[in-house]
C-alpha distance (Angstrom), angle and dihedral (degrees) to the residues before:
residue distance angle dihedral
X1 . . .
X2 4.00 . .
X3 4.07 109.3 .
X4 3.94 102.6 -136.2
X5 3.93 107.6 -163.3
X6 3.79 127.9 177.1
X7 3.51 125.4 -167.7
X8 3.84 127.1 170.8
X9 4.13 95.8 -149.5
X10 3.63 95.3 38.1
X11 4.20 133.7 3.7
X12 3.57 108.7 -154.8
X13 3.72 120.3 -120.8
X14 4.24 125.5 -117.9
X15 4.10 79.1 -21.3
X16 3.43 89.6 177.7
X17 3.98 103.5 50.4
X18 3.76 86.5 45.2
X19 3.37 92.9 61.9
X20 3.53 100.1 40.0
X21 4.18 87.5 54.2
X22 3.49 84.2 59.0
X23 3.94 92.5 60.6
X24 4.39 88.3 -163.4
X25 3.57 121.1 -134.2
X26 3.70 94.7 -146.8
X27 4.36 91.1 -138.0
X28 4.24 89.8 46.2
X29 3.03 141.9 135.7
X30 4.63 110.2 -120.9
X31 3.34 135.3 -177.6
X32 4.39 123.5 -159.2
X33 3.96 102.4 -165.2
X34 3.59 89.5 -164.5
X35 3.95 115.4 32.9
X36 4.30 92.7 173.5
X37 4.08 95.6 145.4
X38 3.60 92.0 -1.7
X39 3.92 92.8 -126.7
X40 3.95 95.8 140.5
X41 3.46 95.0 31.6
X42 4.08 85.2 52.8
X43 3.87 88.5 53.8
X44 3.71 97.3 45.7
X45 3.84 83.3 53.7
X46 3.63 91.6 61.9
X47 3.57 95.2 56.8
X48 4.43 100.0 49.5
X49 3.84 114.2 86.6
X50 3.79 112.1 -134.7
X51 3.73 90.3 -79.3
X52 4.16 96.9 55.1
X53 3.90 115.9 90.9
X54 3.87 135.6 -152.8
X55 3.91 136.2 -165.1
X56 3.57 121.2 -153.3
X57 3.87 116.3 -157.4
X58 3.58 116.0 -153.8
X59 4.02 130.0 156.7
X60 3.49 92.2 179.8
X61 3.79 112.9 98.6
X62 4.15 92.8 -155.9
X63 3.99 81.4 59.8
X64 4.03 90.6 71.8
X65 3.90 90.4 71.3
X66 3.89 88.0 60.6
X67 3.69 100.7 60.6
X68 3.74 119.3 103.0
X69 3.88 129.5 -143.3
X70 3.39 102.5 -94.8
X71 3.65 129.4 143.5
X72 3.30 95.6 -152.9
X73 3.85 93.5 55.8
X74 4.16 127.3 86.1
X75 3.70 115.4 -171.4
X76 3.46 113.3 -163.9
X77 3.80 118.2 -159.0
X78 3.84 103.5 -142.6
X79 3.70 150.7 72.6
X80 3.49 108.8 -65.1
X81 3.92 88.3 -131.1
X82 4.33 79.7 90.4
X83 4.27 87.4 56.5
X84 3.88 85.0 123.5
X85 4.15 98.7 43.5
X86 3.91 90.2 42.8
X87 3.41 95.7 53.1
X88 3.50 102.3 46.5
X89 3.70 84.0 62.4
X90 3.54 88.5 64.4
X91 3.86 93.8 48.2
X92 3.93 86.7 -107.9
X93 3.82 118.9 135.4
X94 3.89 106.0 151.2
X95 4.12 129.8 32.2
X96 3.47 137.7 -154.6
X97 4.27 86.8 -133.9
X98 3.59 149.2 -25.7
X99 3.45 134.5 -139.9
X100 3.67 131.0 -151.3
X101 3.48 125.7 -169.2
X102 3.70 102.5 170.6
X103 3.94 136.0 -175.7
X104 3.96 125.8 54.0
X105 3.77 124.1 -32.8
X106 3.82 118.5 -123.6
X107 3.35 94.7 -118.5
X108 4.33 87.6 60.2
X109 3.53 90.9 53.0
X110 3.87 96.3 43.5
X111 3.66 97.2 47.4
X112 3.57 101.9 82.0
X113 3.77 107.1 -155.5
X114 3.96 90.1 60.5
X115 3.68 86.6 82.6
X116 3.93 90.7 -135.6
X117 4.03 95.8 116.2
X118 3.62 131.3 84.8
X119 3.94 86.7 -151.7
X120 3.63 101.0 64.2
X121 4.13 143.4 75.0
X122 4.12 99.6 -129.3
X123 3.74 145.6 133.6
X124 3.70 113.2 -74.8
X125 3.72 94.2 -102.9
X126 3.76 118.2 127.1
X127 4.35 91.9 164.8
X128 4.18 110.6 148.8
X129 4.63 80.4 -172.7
X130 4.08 97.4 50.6
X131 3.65 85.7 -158.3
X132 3.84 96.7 64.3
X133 3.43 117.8 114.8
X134 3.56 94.0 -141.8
X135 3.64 126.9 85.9
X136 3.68 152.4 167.2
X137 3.88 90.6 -101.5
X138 3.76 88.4 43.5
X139 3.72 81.3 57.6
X140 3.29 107.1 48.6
X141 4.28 97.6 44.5
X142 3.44 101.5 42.1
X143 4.21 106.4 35.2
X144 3.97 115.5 94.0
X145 3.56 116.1 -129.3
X146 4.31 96.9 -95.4
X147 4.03 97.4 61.2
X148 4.27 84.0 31.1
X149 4.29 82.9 56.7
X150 3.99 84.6 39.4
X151 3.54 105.3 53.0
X152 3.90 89.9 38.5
X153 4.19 94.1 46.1
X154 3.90 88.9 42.7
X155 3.55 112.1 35.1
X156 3.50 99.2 35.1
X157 3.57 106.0 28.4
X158 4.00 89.1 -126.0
X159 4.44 111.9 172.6
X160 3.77 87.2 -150.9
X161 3.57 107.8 40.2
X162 3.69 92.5 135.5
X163 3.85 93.4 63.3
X164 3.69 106.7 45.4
X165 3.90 81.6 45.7
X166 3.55 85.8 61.9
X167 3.85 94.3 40.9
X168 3.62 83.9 49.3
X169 3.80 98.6 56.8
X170 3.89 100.0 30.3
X171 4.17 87.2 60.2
X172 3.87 98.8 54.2
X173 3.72 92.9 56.3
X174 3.60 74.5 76.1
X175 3.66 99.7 44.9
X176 3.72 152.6 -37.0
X177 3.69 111.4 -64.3
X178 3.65 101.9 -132.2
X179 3.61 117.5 164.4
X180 3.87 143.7 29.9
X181 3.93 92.0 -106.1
X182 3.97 93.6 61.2
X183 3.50 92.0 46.6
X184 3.57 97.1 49.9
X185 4.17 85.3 46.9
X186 4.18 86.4 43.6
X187 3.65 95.0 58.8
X188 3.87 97.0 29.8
X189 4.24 90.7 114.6
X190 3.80 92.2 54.5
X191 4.33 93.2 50.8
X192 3.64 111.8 92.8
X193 3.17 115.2 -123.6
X194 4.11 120.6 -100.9
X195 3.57 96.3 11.3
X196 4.38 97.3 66.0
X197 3.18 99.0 127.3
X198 3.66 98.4 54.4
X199 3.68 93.5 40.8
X200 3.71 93.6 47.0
X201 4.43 86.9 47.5
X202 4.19 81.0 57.5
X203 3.77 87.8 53.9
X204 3.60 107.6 51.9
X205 3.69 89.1 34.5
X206 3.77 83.5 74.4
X207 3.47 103.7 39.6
X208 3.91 80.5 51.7
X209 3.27 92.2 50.1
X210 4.09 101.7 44.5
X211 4.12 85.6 49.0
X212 3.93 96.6 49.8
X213 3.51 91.1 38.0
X214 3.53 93.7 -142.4
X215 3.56 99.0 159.7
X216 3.76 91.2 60.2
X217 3.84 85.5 36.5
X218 3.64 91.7 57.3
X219 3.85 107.5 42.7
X220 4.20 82.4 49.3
X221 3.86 89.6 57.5
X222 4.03 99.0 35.4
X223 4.05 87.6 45.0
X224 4.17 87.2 56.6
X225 3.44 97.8 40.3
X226 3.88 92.3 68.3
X227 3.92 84.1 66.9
X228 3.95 100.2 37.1
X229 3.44 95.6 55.1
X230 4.10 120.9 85.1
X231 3.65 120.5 -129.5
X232 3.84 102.0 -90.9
X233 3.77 83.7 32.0
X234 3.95 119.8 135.3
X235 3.67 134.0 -132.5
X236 3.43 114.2 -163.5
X237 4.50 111.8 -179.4
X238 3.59 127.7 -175.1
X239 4.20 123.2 -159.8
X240 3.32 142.5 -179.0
X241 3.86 96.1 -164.0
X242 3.33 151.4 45.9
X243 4.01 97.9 -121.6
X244 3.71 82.5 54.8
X245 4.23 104.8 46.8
X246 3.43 85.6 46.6
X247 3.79 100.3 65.1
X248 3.30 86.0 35.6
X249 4.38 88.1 55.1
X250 3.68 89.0 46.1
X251 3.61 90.9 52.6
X252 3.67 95.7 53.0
X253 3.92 93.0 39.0
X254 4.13 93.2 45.7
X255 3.46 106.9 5.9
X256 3.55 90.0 -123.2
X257 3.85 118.8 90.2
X258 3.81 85.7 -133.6
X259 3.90 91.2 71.8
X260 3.65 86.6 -127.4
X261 4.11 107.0 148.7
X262 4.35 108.2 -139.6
X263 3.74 121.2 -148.5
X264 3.72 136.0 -143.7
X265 3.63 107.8 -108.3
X266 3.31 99.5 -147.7
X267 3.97 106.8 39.4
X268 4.12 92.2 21.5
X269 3.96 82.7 -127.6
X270 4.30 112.5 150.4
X271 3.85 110.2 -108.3
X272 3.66 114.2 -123.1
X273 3.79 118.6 -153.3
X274 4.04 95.9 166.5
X275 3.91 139.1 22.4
X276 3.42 108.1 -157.1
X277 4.18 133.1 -130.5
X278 3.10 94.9 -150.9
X279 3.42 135.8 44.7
X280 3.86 103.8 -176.1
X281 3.87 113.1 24.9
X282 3.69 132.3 -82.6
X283 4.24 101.5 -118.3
X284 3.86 118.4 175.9
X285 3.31 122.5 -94.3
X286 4.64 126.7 -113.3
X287 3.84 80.7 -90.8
X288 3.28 107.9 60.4
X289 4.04 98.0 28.2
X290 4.28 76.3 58.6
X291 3.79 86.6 51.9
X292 3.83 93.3 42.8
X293 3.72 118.2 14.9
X294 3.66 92.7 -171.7
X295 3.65 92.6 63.3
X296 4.32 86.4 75.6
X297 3.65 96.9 110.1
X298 3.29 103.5 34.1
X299 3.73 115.9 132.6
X300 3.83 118.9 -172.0
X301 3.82 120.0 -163.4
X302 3.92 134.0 -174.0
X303 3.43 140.7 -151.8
X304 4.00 142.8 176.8
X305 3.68 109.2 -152.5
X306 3.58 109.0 -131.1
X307 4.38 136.7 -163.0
X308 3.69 110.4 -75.6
């Protein structure tokens, strides 16, 4: 049976597959790295007994009003690059599976003064933790052009990062850059004409990404869940890009996010951490990118952790 789930502040992506990777043991032991509208974490819930437990992961203070009274439910308020600390605290050292739904919630990208949309006039902000001291303004004034032409060549895959760094850096000796609309306007000579929008998604998916840190964030969490998880144990990770899927790959591959494959000492033998379910990546089907648009680039991939 297909799980249809509607949510105004987030809609969950390829709900059902996600829950099916994580094959539930109704009395385990569940982790949600990213709780945002709680949709998966809502349908995991349905499938633990009284005894079974889940942790929701979620840096984003709007994400509290989401959470549902349920005993059986810990939301954690932070970055899930702490999975390991947080759940020690809770007397919790290994899992029956994590999942990952990674990138920017709906409800971030609709709510204009966030400063994550292209479509909207707002401060430069961009934060997912609205008590971090860094932002996207921060960014913009303070970075010299080489980690400006970094984060923009890296991140966001950008084929002339070097100019708009300059454009960047040349306009705030005039002035603070202060909001979306001046930085759209700033870097309006380097954006190619009749494809804007999807240039100008590339570049504030890497200031997004340099201020959340979410490729630090992300190996962090990946390189602990190789311990967390029980043999048998599923990981189940969600993402929207390739810088993403690709440490996630490596991790299932190597179990190492660097890709790097570790042999026995003794025998020479290559140690295997994961076997993996799925050996191209689940992507959502005409229906549901119809339904959701923003669910396009999801990739979705599985794993069973196995004895190492």
């Amino acid at each position: 049976m297909k799980v249809m789930m509607s949510n105004p502040y987030h809609i969950p992506v390829l709900l059902q597959p996600c829950i099916n990777g994580l094959d539930i043991k109704p009395d385990g032991v569940y982790v949600d790295l990213t709780f945002g509208g709680g949709g998966h974490s809502k349908e995991i819930l349905k499938h633990l007994s009284a005894k079974g437990k889940l942790f929701s992961f979620d840096q984003d203070e709007d994400a509290k009003s989401n959470v549902p009274s349920d005993d059986r439910l810990t939301f954690v308020p932070h970055n899930f690059r702490y999975i390991s600390n947080y759940l020690k605290l809770y007397g919790i050292t290994k899992v029956d599976g994590i999942l990952g739904d990674l990138g920017v919630s709906s409800h971030q990208f609709d709510k204009g003064e966030r400063g994550f949309s292209i479509r909207f006039e707002a401060e430069l902000d961009m934060r997912m933790n609205q008590k971090s001291d860094l932002t996207a303004k921060k960014v913009l004034n303070t970075y010299d052009v080489k980690k400006l032409t970094a984060i923009f060549r890296e991140y966001g895959e950008v084929d002339n990062a070097f100019k708009i760094a300059n454009l960047i850096v040349d306009a705030r000796s005039n002035g603070s850059i202060d909001t979306t609309t001046q930085l759209k306007e700033i870097i309006k000579p380097g954006t190619p004409k009749f494809e804007e929008n999807r240039y100008l998604a590339k570049v504030y998916q890497a200031i997004r990404i340099e201020v959340n840190q979410e490729m630090e964030s992300l190996k962090e969490c990946l390189t602990q869940c190789v311990e967390l998880l029980k043999p048998g144990a599923r990981l189940v990770v969600m993402s929207y890009h390739s810088l993403e899927d690709r440490l996630v790959k490596n991790l299932i591959r190597s179990g190492n996010v660097e890709g790097v494959e570790e042999k026995d000492q003794v025998f020479g033998r290559i140690t295997k951490y994961f076997k993996s379910l799925t050996s191209k990546p689940i992507v959502p089907d005409a229906e549901e990118i119809e339904q959701n648009p923003r669910a396009r680039s999801a990739k979705l991939r599985i794993a069973i952790r196995i004895e190492s």
